[in-house]
KOLNUDO-718559 format. One record per residue: residue in three letters; z, y, x of N, C-alpha, C in turn; chain; residue number from 1. Coordinates in steps of 0.02 Angstrom, whole numbers. Each point is the difference from the previous one (the first is absolute). Example, Ala and Ser with C-alpha at 12.3 -4.5 7.8 and 13.67 -1.06 7.14 Angstrom:
REM KOLNUDO-718559
ALA, 390, -284, 660, 0, 59, -45, 0, 60, 45, A, 1
SER, -36, 53, -18, 3, 59, 42, 37, 55, -39, A, 2
This chain:
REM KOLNUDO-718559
UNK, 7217, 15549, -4342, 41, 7, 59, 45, 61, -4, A, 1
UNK, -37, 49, -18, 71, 81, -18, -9, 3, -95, A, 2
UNK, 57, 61, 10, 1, 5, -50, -64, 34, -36, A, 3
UNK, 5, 43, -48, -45, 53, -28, -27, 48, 64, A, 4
UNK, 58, 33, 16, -18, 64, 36, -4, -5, 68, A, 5
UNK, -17, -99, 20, 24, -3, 71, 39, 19, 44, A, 6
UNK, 53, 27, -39, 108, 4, 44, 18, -71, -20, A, 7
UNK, 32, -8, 42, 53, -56, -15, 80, 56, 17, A, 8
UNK, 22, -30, -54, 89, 43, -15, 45, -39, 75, A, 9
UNK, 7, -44, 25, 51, -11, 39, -23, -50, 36, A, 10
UNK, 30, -7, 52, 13, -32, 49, 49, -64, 24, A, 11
UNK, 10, -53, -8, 48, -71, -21, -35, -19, 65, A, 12
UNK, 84, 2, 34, 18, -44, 70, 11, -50, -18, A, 13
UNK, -18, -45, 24, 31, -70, -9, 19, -26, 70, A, 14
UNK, -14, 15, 44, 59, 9, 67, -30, 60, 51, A, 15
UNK, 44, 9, 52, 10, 22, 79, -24, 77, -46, A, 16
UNK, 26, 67, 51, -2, 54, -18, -18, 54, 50, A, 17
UNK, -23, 47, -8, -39, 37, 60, 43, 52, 17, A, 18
UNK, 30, -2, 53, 57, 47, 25, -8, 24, 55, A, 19
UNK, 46, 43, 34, 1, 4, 77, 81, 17, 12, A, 20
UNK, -6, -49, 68, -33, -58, 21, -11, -83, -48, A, 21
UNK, -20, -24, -6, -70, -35, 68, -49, 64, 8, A, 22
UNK, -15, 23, -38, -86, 34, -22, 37, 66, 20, A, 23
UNK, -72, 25, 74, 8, 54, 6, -5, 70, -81, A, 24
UNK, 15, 57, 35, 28, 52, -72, -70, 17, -7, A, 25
UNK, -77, 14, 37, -49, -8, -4, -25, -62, -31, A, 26
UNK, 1, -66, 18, -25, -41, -44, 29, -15, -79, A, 27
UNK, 70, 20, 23, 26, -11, -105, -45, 43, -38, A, 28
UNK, -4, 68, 39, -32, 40, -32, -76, -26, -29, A, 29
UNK, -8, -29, 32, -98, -12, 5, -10, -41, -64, A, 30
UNK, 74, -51, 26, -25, -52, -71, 34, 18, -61, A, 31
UNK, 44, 50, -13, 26, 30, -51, -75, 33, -48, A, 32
UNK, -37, 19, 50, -64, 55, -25, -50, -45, -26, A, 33
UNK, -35, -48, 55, -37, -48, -25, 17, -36, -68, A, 34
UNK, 85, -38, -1, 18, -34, -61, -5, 58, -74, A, 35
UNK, 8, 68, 7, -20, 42, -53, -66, 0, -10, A, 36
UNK, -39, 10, 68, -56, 25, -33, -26, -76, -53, A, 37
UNK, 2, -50, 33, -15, -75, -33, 52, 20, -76, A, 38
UNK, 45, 3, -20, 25, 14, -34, -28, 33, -61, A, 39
UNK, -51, 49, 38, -35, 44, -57, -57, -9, 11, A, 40
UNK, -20, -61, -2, -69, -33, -6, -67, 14, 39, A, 41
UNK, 47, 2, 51, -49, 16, 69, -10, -73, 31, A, 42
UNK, -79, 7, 13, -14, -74, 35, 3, 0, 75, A, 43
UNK, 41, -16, 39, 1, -12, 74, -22, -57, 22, A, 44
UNK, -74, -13, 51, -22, -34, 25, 42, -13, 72, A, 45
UNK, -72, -24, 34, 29, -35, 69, -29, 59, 47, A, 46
UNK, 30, 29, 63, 48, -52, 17, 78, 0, -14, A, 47
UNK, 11, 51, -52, 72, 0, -24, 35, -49, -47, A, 48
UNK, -50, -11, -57, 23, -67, -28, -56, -34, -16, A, 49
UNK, 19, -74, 6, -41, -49, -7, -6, -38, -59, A, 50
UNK, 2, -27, -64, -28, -69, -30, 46, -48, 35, A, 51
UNK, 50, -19, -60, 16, -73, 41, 9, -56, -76, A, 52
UNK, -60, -9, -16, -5, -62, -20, 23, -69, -24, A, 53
UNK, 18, -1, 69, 51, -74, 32, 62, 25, -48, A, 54
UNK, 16, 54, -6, 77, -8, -56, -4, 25, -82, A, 55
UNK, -63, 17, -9, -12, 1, -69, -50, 52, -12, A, 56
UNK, -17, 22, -51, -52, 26, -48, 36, 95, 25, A, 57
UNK, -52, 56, 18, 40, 63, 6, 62, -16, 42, A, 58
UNK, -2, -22, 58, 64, 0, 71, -68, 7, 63, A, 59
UNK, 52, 62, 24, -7, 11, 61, 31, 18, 49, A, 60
UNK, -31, 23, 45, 65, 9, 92, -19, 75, 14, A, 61
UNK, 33, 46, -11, 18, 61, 33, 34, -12, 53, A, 62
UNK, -46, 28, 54, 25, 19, 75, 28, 68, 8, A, 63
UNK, 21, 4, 33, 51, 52, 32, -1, -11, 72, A, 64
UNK, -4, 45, 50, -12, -1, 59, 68, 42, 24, A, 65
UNK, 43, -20, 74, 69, 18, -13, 5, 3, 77, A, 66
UNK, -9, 47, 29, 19, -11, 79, -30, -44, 44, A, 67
UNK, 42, -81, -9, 0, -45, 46, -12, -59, -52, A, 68
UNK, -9, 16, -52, 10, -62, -71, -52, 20, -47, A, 69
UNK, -55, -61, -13, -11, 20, -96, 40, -36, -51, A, 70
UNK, 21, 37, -43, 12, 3, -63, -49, -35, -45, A, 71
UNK, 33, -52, -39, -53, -10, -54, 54, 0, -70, A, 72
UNK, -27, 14, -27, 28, -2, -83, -41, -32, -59, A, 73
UNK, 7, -57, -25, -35, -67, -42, 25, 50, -65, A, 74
UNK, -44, 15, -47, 3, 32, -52, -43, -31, -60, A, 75
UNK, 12, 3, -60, -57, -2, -79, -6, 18, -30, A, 76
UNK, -68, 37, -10, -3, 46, -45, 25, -27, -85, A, 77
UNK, 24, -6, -40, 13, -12, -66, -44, 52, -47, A, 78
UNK, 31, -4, -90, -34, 57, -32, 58, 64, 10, A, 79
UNK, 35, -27, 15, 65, 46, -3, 55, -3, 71, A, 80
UNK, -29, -15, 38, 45, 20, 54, -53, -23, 63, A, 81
UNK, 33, 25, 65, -7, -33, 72, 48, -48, 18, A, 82
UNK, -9, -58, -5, 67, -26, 21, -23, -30, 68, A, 83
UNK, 91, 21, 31, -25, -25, 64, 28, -72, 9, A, 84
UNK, -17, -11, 56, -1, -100, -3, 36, 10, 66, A, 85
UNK, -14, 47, 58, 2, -44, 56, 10, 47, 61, A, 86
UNK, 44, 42, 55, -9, 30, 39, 34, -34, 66, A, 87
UNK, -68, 8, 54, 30, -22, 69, -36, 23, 64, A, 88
UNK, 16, -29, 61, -38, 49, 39, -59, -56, 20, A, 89
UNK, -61, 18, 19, -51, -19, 19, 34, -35, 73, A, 90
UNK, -9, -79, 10, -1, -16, 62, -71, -38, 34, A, 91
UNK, -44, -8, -48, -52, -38, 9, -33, 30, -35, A, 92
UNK, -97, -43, 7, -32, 29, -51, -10, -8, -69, A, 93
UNK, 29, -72, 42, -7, -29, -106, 60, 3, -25, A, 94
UNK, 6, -10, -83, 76, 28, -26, 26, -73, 11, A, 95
UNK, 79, -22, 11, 8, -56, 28, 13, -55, -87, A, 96
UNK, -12, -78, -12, -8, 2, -48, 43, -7, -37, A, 97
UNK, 69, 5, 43, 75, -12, -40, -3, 85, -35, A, 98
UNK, -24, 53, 6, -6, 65, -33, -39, -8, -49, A, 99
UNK, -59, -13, -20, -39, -25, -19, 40, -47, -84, A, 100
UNK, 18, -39, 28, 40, -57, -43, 60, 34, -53, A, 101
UNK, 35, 52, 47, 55, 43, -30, -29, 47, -33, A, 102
UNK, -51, 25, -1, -54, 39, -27, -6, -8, -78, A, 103
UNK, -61, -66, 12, 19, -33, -71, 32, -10, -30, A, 104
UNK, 58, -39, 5, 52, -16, -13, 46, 78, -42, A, 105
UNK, 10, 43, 30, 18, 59, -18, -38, 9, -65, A, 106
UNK, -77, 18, 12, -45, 8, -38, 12, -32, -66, A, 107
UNK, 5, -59, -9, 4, -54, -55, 77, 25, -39, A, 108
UNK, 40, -5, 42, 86, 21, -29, -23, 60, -43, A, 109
UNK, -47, 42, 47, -16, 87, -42, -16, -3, -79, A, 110
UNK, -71, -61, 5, -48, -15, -35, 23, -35, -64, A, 111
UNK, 64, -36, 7, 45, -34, -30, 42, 56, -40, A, 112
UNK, 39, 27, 31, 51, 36, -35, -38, 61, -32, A, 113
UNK, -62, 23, -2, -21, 70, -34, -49, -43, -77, A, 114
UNK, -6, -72, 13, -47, -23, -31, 20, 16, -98, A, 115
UNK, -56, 32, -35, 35, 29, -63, -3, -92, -63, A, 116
UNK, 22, 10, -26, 18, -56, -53, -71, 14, -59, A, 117
């Protein structure tokens, strides 16, 4: 799942981006910190991030808590990067499954284009 020294070197958006606005200058911050510390092979449980399964092998949901909104960010761990899959705001409890679908989908394009010969 990491590399040797448990860092992963970078970070690969594959959409939506954490700014302000939408995201208060406190919450960019939060998930700027969390996505490093994960970065350098820190394991974050629940209730900050969860296991999500449903979109593949190492993907999960970082929450972010934001005022009046949660934040979630669909991420995978790789050997060599975090890539992210997926950022939106929490309107329900469950993730809805058209996110879900784009998830994968992302995932596979990732899984596709890094795949070595």
């Amino acid at each position: 799942m990491l590399i040797a020294d448990d860092r992963l070197e970078a970070a690969v958006w594959l959409h939506g981006e954490i700014k302000t606005p939408p995201f208060s200058r406190a919450a960019r911050i939060e998930a700027g910190f969390l996505l490093r510390r994960i970065q350098l092979g820190e394991v974050i449980g629940l209730p900050t991030s969860r296991p999500m399964p449903t979109i593949g092998r190492n993907c999960h949901e970082l929450r972010i808590d934001d005022e009046d909104v949660t934040w979630r960010i669909l991420y995978c761990l790789m050997t060599d990067a975090v890539v992210i899959l997926e950022i939106f705001d929490e309107r329900t409890r469950t993730t809805p499954k058209h996110v879900i679908a784009t998830a994968k989908r992302r995932l596979r394009q990732y899984q596709r284009l890094t795949e070595k010969d």
